[in-house]
C-alpha positions as CSV (number, residue, x, y, z in Angstrom):
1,X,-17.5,28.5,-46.6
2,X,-20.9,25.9,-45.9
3,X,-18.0,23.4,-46.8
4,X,-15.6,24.4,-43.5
5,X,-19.0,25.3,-41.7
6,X,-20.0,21.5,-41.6
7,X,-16.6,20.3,-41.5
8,X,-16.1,22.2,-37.8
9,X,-19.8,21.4,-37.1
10,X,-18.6,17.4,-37.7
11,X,-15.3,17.5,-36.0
12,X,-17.1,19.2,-32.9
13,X,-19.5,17.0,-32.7
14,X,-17.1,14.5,-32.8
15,X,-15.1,15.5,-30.3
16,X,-17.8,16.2,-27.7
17,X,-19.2,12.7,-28.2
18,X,-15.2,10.8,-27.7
19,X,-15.6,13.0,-24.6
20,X,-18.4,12.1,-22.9
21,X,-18.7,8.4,-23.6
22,X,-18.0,6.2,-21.1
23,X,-14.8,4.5,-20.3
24,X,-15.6,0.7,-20.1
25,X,-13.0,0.3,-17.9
26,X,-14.4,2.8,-15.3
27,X,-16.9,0.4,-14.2
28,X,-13.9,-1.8,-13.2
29,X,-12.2,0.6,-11.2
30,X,-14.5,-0.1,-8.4
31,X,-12.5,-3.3,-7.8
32,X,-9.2,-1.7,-8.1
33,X,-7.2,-1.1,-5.2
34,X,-6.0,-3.4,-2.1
35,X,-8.7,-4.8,-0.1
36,X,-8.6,-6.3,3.4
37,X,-10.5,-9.4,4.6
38,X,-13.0,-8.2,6.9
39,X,-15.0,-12.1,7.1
40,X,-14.8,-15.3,5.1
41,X,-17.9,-17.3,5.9
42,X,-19.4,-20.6,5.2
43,X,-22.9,-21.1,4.4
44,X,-24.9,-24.3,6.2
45,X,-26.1,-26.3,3.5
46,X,-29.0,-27.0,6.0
47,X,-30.0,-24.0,7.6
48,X,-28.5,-21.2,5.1
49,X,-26.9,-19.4,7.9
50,X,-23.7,-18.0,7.4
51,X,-20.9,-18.6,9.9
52,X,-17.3,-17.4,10.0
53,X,-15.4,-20.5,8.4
54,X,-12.6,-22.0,10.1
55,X,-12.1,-19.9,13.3
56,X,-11.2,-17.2,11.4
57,X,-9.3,-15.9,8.5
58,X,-7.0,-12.8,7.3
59,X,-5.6,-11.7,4.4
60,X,-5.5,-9.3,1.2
61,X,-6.5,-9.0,-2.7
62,X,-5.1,-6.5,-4.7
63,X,-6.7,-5.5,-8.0
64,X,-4.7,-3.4,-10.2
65,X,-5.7,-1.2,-13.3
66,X,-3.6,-3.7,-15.6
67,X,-5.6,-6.7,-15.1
68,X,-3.4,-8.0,-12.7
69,X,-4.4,-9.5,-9.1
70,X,-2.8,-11.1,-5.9
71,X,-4.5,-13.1,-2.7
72,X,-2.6,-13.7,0.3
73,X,-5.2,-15.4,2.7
74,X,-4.1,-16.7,6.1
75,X,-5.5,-18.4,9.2
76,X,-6.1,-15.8,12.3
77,X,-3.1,-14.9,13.9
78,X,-0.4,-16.4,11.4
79,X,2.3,-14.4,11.7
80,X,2.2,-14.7,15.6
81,X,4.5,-17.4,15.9
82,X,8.0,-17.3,17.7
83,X,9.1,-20.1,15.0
84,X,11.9,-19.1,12.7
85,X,11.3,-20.4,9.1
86,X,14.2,-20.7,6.8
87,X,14.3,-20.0,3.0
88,X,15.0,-22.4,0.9
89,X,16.3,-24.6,2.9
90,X,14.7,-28.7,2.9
91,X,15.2,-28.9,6.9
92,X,11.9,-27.4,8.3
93,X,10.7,-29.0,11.3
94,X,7.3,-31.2,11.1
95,X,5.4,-28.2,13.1
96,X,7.2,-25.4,11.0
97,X,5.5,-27.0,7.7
98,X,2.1,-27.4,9.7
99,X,2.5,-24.0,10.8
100,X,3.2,-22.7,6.7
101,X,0.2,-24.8,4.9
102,X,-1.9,-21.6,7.0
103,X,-0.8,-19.2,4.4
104,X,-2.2,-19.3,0.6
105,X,-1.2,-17.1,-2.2
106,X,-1.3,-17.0,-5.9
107,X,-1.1,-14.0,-8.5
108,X,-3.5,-14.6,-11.6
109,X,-5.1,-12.2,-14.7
110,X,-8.2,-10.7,-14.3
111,X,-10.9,-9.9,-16.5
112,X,-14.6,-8.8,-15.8
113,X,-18.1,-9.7,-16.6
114,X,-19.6,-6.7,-16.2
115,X,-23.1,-8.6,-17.3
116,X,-22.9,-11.2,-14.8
117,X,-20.8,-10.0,-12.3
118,X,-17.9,-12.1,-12.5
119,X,-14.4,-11.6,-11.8
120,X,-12.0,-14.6,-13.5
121,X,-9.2,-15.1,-11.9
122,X,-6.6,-17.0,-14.5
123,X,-3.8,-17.9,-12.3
124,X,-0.3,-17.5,-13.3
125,X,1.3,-19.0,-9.7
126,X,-0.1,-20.3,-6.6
127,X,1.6,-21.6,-3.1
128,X,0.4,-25.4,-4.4
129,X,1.7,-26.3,-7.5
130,X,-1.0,-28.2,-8.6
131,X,-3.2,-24.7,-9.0
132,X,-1.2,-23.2,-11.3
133,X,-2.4,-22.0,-14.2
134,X,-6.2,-22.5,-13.3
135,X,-8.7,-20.4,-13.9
136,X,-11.6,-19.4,-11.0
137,X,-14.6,-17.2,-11.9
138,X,-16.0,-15.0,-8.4
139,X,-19.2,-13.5,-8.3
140,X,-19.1,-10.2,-6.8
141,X,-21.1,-7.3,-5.6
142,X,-20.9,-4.5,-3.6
143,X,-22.8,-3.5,-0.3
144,X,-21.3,0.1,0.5
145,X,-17.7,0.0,0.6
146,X,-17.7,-3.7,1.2
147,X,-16.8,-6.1,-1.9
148,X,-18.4,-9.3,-1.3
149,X,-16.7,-12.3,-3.3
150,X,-18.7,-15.9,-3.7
151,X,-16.5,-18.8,-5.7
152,X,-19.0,-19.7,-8.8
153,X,-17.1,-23.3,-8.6
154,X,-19.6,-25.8,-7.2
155,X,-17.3,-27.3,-4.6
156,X,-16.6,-23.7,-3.1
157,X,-19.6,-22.5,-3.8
158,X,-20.8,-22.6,0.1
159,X,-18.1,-19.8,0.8
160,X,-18.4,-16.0,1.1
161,X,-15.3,-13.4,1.5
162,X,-16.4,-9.8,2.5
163,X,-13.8,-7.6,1.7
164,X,-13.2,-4.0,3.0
165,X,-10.9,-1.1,1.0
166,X,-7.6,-0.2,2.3
């Protein structure tokens, strides 16, 4: 009878405590979810003010819960054009290709440093071939429900996207 007394008393306690420890991937589901550009900003290596970059930007990043993740960034106003853009098609007038290098996309991997507070993107396509299959690492934080991304790469590492959820 002690036997099956400490035998439930174990099994209990072991159940309780698979229960209430934390899911590492809960900390992650913060960045889940499709987010919305709400600024991309440059910093001034000279003053250290931020300013919009480029007249303006749009775009999304989607995060799933599978490690997967997509970025569509455009300039302002991209899709208001009359132009008519055929697919796959080698005949695209001069101010049609102009008008497309306004619109950058790739789909990558993502994993998390939770310690440092760094996304890695590991790209599996991207709108210029010669990205593919690079890997970007992101700082991020959070102010409310604002997800601020900051390229760790020296040569972007002036930049700052500021993300809103939905």
């Amino acid at each position: 009878m002690r036997y099956l007394n400490i035998v439930l008393a174990l099994t209990i306690t072991i159940l309780i405590t698979a229960c209430t420890q934390e899911n590492p991937k809960t900390k992650l589901n913060k960045l889940n979810g499709l987010w919305s550009l709400q600024i991309m900003e440059q910093q001034d290596s000279v003053t250290g003010q931020w300013n919009e970059w480029r007249n303006g930007m749009q775009g999304y990043i989607l995060y799933d819960n599978a490690e997967n993740m997509a970025l569509h960034l455009t300039t302002k106003g991209y899709q208001d054009t009359d132009m008519v853009f055929p697919n796959f098609n080698d005949t695209i007038s001069n101010d049609a290709l102009k008008h497309l290098t306004g619109s950058y996309v790739y789909f990558a991997k993502y994993s998390v440093d939770e310690k440092e507070s760094i996304v890695q993107h590991s790209r599996i396509s991207h709108s210029n071939p010669s990205m593919w299959n690079q890997i970007v690492r992101r700082r991020f934080s959070f102010s409310g429900d604002t997800l601020i991304l900051q390229p760790v790469e020296k040569t972007l590492s002036g930049l700052r996207l500021k993300w809103i959820k939905g």
